[in-house]
TORLUMLO-957660 format. One record per atom (N, C-alpha, C): atom name; x, z, y. Coordinates in pm, whole numbers, plus 50000, padded with zeros to 5 digits. Layout:
N
@atom->CA X->X Z->Z Y->Y
...
END
This chain:
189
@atom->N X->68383 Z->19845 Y->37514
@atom->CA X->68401 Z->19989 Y->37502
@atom->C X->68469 Z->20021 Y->37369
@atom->N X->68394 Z->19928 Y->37257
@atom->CA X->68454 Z->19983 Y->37131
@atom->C X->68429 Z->19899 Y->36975
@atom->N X->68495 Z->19852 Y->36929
@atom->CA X->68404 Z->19730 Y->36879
@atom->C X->68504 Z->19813 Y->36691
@atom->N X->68410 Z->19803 Y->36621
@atom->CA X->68389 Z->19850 Y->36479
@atom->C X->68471 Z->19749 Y->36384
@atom->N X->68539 Z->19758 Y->36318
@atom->CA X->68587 Z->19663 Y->36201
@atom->C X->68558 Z->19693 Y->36059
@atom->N X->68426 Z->19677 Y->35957
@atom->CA X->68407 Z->19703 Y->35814
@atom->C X->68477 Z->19643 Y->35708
@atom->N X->68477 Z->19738 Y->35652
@atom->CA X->68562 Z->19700 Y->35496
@atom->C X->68720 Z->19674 Y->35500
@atom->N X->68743 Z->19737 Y->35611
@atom->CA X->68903 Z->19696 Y->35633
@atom->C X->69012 Z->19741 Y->35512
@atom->N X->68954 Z->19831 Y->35422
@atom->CA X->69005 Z->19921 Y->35346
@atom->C X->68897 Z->19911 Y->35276
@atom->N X->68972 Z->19946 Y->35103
@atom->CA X->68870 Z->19972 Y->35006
@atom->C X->68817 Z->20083 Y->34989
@atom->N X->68719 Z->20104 Y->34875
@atom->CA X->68726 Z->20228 Y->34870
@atom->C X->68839 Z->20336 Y->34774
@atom->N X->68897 Z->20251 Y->34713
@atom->CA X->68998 Z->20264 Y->34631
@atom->C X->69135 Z->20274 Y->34716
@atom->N X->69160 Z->20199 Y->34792
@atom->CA X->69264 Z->20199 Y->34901
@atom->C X->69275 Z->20349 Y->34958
@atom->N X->69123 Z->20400 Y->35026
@atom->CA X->69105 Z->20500 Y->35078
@atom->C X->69161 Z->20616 Y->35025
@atom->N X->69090 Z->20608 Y->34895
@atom->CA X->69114 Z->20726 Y->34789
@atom->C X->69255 Z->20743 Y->34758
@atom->N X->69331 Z->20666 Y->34802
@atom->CA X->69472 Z->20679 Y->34759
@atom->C X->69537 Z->20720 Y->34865
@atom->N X->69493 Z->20700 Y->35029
@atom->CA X->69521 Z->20701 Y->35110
@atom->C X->69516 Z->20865 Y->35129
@atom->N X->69408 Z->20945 Y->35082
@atom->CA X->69340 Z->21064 Y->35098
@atom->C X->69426 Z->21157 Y->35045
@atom->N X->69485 Z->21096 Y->34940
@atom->CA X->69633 Z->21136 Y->34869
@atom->C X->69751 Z->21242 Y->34895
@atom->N X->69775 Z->21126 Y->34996
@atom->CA X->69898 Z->21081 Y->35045
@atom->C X->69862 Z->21221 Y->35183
@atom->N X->69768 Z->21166 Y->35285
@atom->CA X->69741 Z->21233 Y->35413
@atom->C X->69749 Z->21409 Y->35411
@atom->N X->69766 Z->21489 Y->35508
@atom->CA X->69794 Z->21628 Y->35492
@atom->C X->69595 Z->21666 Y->35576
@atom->N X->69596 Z->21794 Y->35500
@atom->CA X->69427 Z->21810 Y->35485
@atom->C X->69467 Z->21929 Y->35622
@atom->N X->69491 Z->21873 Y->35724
@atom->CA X->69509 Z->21981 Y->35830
@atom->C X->69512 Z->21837 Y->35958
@atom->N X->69499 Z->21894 Y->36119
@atom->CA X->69516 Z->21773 Y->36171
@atom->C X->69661 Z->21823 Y->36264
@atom->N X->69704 Z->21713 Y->36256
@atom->CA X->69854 Z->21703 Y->36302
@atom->C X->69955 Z->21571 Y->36326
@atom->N X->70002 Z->21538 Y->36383
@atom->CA X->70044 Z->21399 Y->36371
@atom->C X->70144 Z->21358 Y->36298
@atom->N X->70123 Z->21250 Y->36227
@atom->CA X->70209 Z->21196 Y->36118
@atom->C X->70335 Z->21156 Y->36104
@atom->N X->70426 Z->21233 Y->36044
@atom->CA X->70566 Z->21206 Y->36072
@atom->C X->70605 Z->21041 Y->36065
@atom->N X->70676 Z->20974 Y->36085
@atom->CA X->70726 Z->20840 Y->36101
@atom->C X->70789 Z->20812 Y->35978
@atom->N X->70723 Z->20831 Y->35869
@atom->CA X->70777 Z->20771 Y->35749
@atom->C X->70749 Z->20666 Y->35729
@atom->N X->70789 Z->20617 Y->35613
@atom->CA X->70744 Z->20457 Y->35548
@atom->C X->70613 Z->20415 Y->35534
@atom->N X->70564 Z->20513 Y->35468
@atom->CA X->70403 Z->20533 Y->35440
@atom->C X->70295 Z->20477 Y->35569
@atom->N X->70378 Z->20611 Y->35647
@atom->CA X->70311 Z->20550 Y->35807
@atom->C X->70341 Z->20435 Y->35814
@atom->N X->70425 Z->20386 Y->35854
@atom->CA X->70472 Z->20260 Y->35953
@atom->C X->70403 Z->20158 Y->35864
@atom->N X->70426 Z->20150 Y->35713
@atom->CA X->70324 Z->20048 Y->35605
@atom->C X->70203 Z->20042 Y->35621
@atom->N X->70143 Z->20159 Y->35655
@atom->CA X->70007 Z->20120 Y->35677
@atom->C X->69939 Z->20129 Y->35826
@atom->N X->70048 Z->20131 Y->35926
@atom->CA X->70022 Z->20053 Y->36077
@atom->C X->70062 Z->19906 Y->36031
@atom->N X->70129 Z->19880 Y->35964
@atom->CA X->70143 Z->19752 Y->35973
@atom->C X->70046 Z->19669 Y->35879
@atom->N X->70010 Z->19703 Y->35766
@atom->CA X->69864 Z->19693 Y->35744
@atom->C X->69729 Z->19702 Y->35820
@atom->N X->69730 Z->19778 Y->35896
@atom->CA X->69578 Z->19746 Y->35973
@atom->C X->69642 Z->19649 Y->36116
@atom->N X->69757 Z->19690 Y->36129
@atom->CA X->69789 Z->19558 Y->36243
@atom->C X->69749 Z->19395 Y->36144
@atom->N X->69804 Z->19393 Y->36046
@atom->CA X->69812 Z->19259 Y->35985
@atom->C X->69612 Z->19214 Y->35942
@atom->N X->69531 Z->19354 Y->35874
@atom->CA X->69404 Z->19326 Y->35909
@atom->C X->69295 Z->19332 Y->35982
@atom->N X->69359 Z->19354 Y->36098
@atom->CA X->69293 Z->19343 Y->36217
@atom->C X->69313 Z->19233 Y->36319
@atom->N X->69397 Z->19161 Y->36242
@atom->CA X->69476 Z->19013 Y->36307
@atom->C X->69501 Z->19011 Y->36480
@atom->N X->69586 Z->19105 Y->36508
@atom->CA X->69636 Z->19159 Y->36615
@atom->C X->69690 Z->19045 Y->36678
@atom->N X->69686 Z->18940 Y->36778
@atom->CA X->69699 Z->18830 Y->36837
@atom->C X->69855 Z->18843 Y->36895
@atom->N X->69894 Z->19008 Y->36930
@atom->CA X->69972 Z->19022 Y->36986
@atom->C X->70093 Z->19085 Y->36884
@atom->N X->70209 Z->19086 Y->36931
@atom->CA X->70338 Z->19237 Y->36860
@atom->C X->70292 Z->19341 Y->36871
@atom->N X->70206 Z->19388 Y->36758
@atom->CA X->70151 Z->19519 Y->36835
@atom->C X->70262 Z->19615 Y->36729
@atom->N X->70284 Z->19745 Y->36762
@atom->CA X->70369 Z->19898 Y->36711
@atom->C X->70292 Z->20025 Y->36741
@atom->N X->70305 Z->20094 Y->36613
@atom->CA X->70274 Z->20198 Y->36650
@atom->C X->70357 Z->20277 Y->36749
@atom->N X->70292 Z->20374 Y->36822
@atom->CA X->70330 Z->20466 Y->36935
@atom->C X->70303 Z->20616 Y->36897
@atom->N X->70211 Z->20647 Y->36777
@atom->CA X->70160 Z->20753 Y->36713
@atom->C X->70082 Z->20749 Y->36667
@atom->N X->70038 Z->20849 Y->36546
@atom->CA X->69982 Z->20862 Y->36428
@atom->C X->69899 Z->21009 Y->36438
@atom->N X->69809 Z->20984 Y->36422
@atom->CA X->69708 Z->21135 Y->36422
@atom->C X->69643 Z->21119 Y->36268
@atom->N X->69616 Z->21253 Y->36222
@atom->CA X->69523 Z->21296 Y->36085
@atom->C X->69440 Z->21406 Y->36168
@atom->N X->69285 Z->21331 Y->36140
@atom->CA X->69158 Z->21392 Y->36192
@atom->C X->69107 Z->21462 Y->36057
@atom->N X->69088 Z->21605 Y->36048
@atom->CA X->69060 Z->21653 Y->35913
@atom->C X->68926 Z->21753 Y->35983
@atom->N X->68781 Z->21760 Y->35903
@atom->CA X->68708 Z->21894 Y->35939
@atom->C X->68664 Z->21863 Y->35804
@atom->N X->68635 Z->22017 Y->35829
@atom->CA X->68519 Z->22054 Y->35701
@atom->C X->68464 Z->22212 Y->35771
@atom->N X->68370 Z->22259 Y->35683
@atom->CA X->68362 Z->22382 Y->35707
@atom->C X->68416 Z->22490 Y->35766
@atom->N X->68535 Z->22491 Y->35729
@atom->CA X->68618 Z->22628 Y->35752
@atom->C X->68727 Z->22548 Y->35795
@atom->N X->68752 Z->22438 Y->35868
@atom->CA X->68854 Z->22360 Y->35996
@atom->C X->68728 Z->22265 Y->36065
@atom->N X->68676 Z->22307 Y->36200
@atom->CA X->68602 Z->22245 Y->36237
@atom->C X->68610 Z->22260 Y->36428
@atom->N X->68612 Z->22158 Y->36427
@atom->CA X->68621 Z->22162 Y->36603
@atom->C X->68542 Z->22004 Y->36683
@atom->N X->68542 Z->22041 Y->36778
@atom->CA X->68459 Z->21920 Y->36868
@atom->C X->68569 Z->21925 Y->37014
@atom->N X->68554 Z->21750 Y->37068
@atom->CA X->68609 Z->21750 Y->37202
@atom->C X->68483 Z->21704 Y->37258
@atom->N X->68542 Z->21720 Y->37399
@atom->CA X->68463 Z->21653 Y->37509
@atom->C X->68450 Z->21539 Y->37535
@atom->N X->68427 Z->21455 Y->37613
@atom->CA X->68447 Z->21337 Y->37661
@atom->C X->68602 Z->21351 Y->37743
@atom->N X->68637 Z->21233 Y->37710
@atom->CA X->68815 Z->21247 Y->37768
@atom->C X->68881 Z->21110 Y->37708
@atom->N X->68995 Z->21128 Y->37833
@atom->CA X->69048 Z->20925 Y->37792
@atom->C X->69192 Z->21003 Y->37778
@atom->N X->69274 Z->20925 Y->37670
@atom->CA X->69414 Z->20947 Y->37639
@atom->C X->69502 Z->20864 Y->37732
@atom->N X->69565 Z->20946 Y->37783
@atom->CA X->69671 Z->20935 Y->37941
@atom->C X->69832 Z->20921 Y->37843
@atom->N X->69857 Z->21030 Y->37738
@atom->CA X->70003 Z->21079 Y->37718
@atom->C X->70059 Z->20959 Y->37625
@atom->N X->70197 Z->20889 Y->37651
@atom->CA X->70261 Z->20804 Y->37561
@atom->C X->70405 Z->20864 Y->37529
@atom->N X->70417 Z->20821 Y->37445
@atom->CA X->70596 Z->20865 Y->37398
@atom->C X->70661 Z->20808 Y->37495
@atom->N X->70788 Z->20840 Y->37514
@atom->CA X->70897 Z->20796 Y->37602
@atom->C X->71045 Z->20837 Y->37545
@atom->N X->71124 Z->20762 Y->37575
@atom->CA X->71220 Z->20794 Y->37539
@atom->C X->71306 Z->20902 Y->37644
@atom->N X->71256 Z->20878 Y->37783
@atom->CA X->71365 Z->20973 Y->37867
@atom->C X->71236 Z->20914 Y->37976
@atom->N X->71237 Z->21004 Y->38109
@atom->CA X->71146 Z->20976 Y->38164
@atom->C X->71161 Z->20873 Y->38281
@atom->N X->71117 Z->20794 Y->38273
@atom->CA X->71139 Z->20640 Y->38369
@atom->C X->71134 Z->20684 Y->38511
@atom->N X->71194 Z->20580 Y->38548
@atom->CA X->71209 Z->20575 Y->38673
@atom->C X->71112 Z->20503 Y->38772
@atom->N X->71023 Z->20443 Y->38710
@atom->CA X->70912 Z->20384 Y->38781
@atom->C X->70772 Z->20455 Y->38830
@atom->N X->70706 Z->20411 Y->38906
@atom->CA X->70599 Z->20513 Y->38941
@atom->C X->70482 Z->20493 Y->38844
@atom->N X->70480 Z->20461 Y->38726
@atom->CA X->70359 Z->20456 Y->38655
@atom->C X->70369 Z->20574 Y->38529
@atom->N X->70420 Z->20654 Y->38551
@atom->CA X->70488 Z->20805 Y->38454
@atom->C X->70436 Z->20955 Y->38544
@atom->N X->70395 Z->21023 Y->38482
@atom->CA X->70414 Z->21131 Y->38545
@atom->C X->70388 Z->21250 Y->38429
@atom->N X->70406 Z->21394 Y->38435
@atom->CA X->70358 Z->21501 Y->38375
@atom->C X->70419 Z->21516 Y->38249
@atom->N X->70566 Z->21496 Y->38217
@atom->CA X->70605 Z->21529 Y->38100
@atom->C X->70558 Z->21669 Y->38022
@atom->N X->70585 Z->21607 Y->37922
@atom->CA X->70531 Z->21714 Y->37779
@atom->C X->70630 Z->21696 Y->37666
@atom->N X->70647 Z->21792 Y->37584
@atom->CA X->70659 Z->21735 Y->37451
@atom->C X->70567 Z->21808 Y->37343
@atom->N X->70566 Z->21737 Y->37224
@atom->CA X->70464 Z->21738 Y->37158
@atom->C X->70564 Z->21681 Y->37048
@atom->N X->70546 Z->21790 Y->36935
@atom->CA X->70589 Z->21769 Y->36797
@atom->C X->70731 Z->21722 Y->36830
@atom->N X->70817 Z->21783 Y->36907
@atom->CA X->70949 Z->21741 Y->36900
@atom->C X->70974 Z->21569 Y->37013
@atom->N X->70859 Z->21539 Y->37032
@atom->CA X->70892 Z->21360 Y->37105
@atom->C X->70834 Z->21415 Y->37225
@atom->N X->70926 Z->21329 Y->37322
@atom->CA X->70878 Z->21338 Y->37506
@atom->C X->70756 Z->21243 Y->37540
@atom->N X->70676 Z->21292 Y->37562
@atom->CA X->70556 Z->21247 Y->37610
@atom->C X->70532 Z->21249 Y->37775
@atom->N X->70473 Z->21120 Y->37809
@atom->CA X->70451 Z->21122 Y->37965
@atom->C X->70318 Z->21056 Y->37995
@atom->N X->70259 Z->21116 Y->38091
@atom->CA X->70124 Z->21062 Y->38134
@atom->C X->70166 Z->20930 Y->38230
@atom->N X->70096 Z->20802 Y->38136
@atom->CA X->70076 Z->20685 Y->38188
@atom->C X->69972 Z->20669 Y->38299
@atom->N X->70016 Z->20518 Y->38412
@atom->CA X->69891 Z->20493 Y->38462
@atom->C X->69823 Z->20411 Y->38354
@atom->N X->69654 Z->20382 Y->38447
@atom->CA X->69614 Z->20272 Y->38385
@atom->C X->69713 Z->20124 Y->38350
@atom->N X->69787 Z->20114 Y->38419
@atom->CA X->69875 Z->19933 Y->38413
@atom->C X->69922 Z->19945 Y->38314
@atom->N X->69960 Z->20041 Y->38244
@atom->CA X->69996 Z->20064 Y->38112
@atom->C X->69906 Z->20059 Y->38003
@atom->N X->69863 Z->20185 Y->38046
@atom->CA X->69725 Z->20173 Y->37913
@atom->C X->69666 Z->20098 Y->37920
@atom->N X->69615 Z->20003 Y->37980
@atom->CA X->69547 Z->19905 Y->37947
@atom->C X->69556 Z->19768 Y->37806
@atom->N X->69670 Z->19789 Y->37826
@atom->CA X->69752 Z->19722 Y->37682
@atom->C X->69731 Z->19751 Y->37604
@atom->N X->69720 Z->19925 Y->37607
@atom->CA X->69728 Z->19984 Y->37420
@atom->C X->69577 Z->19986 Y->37387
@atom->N X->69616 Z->20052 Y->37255
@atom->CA X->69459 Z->20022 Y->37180
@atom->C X->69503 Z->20137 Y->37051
@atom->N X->69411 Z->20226 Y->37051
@atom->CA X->69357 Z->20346 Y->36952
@atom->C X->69302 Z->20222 Y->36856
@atom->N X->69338 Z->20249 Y->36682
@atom->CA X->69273 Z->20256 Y->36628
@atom->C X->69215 Z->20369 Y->36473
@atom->N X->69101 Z->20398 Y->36492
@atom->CA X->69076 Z->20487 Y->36380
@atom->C X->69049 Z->20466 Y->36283
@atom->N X->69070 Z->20477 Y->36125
@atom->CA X->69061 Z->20444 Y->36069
@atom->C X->68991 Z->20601 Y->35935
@atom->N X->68848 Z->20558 Y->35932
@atom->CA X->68800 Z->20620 Y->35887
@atom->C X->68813 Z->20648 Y->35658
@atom->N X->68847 Z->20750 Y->35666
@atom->CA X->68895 Z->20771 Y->35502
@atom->C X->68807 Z->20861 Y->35393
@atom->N X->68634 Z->20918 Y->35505
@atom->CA X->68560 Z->20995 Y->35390
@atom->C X->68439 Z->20976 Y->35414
@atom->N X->68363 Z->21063 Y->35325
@atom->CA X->68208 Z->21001 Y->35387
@atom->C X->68154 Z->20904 Y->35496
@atom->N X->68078 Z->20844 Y->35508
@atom->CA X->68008 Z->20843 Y->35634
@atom->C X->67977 Z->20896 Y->35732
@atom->N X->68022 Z->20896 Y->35857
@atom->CA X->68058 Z->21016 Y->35920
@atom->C X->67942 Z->20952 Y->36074
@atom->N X->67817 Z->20991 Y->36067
@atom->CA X->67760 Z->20913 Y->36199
@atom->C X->67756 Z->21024 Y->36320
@atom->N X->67821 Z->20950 Y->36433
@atom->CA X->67852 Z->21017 Y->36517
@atom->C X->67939 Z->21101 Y->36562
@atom->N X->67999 Z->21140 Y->36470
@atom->CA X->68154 Z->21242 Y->36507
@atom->C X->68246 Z->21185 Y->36566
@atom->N X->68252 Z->21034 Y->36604
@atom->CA X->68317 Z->21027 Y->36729
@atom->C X->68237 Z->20964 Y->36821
@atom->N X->68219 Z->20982 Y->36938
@atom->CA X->68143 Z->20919 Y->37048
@atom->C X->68210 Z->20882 Y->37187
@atom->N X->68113 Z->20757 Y->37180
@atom->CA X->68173 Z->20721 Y->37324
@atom->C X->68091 Z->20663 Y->37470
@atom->N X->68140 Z->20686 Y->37586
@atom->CA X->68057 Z->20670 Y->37747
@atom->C X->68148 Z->20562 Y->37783
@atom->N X->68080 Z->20530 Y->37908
@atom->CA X->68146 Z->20427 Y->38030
@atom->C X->68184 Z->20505 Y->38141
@atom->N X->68111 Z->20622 Y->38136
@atom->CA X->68151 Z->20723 Y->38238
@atom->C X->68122 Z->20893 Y->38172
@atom->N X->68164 Z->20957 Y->38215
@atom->CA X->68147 Z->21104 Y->38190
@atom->C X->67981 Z->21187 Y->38140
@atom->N X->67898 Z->21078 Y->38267
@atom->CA X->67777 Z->21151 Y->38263
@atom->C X->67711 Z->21043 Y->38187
@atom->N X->67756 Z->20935 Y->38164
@atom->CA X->67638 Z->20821 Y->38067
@atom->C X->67587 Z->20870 Y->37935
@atom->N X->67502 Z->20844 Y->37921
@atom->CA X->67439 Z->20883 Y->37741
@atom->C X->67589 Z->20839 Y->37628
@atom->N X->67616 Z->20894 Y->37559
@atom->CA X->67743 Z->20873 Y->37485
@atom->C X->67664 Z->20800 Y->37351
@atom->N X->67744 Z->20690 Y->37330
@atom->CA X->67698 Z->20585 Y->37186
@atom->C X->67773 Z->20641 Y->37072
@atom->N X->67705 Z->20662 Y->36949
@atom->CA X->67780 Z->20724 Y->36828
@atom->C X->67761 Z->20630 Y->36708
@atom->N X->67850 Z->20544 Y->36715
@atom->CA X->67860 Z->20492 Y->36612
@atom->C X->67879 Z->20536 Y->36469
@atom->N X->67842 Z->20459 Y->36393
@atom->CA X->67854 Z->20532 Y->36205
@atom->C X->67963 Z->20485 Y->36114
@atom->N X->68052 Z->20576 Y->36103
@atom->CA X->68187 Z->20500 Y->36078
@atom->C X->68150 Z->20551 Y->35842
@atom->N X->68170 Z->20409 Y->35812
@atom->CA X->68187 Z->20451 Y->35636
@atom->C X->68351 Z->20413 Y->35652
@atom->N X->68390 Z->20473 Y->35505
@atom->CA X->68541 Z->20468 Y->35411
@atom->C X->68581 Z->20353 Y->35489
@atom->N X->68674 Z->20335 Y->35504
@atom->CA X->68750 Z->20190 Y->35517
@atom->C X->68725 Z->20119 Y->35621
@atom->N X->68648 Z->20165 Y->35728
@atom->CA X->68640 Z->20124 Y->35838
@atom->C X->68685 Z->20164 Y->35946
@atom->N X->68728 Z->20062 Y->36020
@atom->CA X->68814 Z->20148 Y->36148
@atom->C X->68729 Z->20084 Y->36306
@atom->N X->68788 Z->20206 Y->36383
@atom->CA X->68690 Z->20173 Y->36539
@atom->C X->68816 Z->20173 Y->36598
@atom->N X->68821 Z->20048 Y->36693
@atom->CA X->68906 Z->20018 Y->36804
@atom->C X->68883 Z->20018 Y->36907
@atom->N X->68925 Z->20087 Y->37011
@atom->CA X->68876 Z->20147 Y->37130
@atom->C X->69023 Z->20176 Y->37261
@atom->N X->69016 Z->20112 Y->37363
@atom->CA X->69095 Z->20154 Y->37431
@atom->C X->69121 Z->20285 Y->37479
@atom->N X->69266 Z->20369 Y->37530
@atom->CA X->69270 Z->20474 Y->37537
@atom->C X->69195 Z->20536 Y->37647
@atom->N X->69134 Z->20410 Y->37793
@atom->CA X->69074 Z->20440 Y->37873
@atom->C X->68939 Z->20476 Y->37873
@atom->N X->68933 Z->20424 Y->37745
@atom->CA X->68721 Z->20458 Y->37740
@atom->C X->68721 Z->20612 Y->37683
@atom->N X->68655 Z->20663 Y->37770
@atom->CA X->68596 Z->20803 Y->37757
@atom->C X->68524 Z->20816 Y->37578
@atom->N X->68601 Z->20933 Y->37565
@atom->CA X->68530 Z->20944 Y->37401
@atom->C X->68557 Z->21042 Y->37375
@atom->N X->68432 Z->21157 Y->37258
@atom->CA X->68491 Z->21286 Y->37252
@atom->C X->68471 Z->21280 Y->37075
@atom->N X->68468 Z->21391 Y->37026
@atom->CA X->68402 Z->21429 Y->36863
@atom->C X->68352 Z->21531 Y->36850
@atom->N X->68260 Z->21503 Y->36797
@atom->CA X->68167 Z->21673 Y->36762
@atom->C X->68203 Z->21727 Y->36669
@atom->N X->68157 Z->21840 Y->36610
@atom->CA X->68198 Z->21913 Y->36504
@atom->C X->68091 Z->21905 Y->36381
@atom->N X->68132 Z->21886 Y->36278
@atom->CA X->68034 Z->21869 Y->36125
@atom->C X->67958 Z->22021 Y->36176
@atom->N X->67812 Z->21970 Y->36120
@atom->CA X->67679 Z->22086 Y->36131
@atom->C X->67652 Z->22108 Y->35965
@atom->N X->67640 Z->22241 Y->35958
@atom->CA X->67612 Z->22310 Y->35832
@atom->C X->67683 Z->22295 Y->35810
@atom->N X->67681 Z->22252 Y->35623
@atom->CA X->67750 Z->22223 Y->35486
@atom->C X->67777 Z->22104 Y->35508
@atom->N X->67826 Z->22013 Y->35600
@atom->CA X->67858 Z->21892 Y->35552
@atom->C X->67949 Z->21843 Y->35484
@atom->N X->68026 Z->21763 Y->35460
@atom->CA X->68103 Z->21720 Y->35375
@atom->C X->68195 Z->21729 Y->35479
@atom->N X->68327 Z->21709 Y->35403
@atom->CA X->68422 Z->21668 Y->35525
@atom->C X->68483 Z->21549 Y->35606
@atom->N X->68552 Z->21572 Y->35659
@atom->CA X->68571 Z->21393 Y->35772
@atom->C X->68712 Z->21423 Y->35755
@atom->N X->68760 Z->21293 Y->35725
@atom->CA X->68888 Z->21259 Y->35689
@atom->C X->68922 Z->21152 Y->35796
@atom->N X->69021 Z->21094 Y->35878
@atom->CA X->69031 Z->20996 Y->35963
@atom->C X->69204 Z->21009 Y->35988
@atom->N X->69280 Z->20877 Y->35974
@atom->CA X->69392 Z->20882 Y->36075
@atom->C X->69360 Z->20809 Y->36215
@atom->N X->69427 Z->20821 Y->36299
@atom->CA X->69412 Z->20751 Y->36456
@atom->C X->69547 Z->20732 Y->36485
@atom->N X->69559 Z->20561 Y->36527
@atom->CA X->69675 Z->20549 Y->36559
@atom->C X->69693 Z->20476 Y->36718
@atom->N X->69782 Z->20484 Y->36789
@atom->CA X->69776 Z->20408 Y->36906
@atom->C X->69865 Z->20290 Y->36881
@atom->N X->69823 Z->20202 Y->36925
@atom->CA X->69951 Z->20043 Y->36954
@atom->C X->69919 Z->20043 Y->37087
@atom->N X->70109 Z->19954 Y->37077
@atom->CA X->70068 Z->19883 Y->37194
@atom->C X->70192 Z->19760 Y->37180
@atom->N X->70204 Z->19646 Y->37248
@atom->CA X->70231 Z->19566 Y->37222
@atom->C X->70410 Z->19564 Y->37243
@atom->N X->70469 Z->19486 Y->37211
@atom->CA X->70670 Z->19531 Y->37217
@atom->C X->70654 Z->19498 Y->37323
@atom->N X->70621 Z->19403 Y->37411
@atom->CA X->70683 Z->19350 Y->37562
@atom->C X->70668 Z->19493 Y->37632
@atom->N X->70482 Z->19597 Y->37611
@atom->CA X->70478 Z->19658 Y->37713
@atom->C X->70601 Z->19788 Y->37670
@atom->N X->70601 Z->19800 Y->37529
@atom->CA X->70705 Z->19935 Y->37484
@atom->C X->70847 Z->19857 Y->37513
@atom->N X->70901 Z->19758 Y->37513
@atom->CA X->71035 Z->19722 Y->37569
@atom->C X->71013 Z->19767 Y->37763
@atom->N X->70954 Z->19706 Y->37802
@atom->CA X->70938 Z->19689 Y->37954
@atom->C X->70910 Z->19866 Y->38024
@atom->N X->70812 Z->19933 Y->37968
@atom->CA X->70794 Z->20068 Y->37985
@atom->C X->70921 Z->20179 Y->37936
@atom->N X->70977 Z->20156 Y->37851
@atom->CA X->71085 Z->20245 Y->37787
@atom->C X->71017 Z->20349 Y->37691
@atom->N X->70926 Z->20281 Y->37598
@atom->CA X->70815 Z->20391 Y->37553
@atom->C X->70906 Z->20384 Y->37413
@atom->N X->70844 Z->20444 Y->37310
@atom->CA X->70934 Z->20497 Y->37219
@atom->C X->70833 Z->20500 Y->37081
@atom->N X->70861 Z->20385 Y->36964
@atom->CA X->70764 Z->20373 Y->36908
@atom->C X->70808 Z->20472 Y->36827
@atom->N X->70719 Z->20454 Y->36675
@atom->CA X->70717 Z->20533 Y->36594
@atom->C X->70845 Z->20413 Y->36475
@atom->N X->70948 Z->20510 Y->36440
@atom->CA X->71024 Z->20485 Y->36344
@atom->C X->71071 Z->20513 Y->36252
@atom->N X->71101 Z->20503 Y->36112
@atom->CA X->71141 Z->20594 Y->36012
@atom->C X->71279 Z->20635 Y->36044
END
């Protein structure tokens, strides 16, 4: 469903990282920055495969920016133009890039990973095997990231009271054979 990686990042790493990131959530333009540090958690997460980023998310709450999802599996991938094969459907765009809802034969390849950048954050993201199962909330600290396929159901709640705030990027890979073979469209400077 979802398997945790600690200390992937320092706490010093983080803090620099926290920097750099925009305190709003929105997805991350395809700069250097980005692509350096997908290729950093690809390289410490010892990715077996070619894995590329496909997109970049900044997860930001606090007090006064605060929201929760549901349970829900990520369907939409970049594309360059919309394929001709039957595993595409429901174009979108989003932030300027064409997005298309994949089947599973696709997603199955890729892989979300989050990479947590503030407090200890237990439970603000959660995840099921199905819609109605009890949802598992793991406790994500600084520098740790959760890897989770786009098919496993997972939502986030929203910080209660005064809490501190939650800082997180989320990125998707997926491997070059399936982004050559699909016509998907990574992330590039």
């Amino acid at each position: 469903m979802f398997s945790i990686h600690t200390n992937l990042f320092s706490t010093a790493e983080c803090n620099r990282l926290l920097q750099r990131v925009p305190k709003r959530n929105d997805r991350l333009d395809p700069d250097q920055n980005t692509l350096a540090l997908a290729g950093e958690i690809v390289k410490r997460m010892r990715f077996t495969d070619s894995m590329q980023p496909l997109h970049a998310l900044v997860f930001f709450k606090d007090p006064d920016c605060n929201w929760s999802t549901r349970l829900h599996q990520d369907f939409a991938l970049p594309a360059f133009h919309r394929p001709r094969d039957d595993v595409w459907s429901s174009p979108s765009k989003k932030s300027g890039r064409m997005y298309m809802k994949a089947s599973k034969a696709v997603l199955q390849y890729c892989i979300n990973v989050r990479l947590s950048l503030s407090l200890p954050s237990e439970g603000d993201i959660y995840f099921s095997r199905t819609r109605i199962d009890d949802p598992v909330r793991p406790t994500l600290y600084p520098g740790s990231a959760l890897a989770f396929s786009p098919l496993t159901f997972h939502g986030s709640k929203a910080i209660e009271g005064n809490a501190d705030e939650r800082h997180a990027i989320q990125y998707l890979f997926a491997p070059s054979r399936v982004i050559e073979k699909h016509n998907l469209l990574p992330l590039v400077a």
